[in-house]
C-alpha positions in Angstrom: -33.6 9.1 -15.2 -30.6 7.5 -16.3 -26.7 7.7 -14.6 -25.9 9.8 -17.7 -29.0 12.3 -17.1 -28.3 12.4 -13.2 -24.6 13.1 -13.2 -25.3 16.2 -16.1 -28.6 17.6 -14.2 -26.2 17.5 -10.9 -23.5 19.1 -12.2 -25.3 21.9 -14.0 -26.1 23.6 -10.2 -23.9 26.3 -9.6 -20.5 25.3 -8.3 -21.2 21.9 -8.2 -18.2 19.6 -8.7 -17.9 15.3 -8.6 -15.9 13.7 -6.3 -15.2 10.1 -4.9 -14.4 10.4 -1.6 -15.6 6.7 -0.9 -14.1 5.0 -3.6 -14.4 4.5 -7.2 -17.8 3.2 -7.4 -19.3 6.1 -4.8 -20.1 9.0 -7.1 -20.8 12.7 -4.6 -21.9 15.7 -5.7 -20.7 18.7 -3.7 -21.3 22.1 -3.6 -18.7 23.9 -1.3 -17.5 20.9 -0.3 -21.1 19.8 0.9 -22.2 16.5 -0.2 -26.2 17.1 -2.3 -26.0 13.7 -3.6 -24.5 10.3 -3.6 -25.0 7.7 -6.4 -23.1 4.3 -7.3 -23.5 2.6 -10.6 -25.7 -0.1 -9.4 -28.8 -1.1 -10.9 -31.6 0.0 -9.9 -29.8 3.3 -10.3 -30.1 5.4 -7.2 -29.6 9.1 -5.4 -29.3 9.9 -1.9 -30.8 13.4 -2.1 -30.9 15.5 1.7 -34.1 16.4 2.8 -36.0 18.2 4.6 -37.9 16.0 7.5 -41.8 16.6 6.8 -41.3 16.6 3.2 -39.2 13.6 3.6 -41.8 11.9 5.1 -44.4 13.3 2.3 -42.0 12.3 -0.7 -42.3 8.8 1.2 -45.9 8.5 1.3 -46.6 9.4 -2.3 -43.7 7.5 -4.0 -42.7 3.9 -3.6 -39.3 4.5 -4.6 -38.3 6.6 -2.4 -37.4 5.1 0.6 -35.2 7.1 4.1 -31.4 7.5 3.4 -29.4 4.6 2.4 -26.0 4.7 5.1 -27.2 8.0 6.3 -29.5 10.3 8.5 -33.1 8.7 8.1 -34.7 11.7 9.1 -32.6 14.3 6.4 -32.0 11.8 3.9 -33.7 9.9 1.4 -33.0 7.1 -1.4 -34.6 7.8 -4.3 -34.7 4.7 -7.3 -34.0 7.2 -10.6 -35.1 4.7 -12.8 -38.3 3.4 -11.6 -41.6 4.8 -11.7 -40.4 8.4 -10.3 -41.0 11.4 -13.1 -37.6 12.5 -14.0 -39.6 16.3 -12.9 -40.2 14.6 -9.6 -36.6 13.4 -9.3 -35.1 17.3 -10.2 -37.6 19.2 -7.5 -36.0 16.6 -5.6 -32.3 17.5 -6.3 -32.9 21.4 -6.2 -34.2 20.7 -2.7 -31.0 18.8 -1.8 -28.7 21.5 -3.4 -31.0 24.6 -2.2 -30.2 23.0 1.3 -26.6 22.7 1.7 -26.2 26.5 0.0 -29.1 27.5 2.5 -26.8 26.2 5.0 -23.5 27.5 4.1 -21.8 30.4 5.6 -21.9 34.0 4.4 -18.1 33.9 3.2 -19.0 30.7 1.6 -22.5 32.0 0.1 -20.5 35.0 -1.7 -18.1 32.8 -3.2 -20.4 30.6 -4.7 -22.1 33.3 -6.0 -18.8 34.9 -7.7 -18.1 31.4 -9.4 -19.2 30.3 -12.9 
């Protein structure tokens, strides 16, 4: 999976928006003002995708490019190399997971308005 392929699949969940709240070459995707991913333009290309522990830990096991979270929470985030040997299926499960839980974890109020937007 590609930058070009990442940032589109990202930005087609519901209410998800970019922003570069670290700078020009730190690249979030937010939903609600959540962070679900964090890429740079580095090569190898990669995602900081949250997690849930025990599937973090699985993920780790089966795939050598997926390694705990780069600058964050080892244990509910992981670094996952897009354009190594990782099916780009693989990598999307991966990103719904992220995305499913930071709207999992948001507020009713918030829930209902991301369920009113576009």
């Amino acid at each position: 999976m590609n930058i070009e392929q990442l940032h589109e699949y990202c930005l087609s969940k519901k209410g998800a928006v970019e922003d570069y709240p670290f700078g020009e070459e730190t690249l979030c995707f937010k939903v609600a003002g959540k962070i679900f991913a964090i890429t740079s333009f580095s090569i190898p290309l990669s995602v900081n995708l949250k997690c849930d522990p025990e599937l973090a830990m699985d993920l780790r096991e089966r795939f050598e490019d997926v390694q705990p979270g780069f600058h964050m929470n080892k244990k509910h985030w992981n670094t996952v190399i897009t354009d190594g040997g990782i099916p780009d299926r693989e990598i999307k499960k991966m990103i719904d997971h992220s995305y499913e839980l930071i709207v999992t974890g948001l507020n009713k109020k918030q829930r209902d308005l991301l369920e009113k937007s576009d």
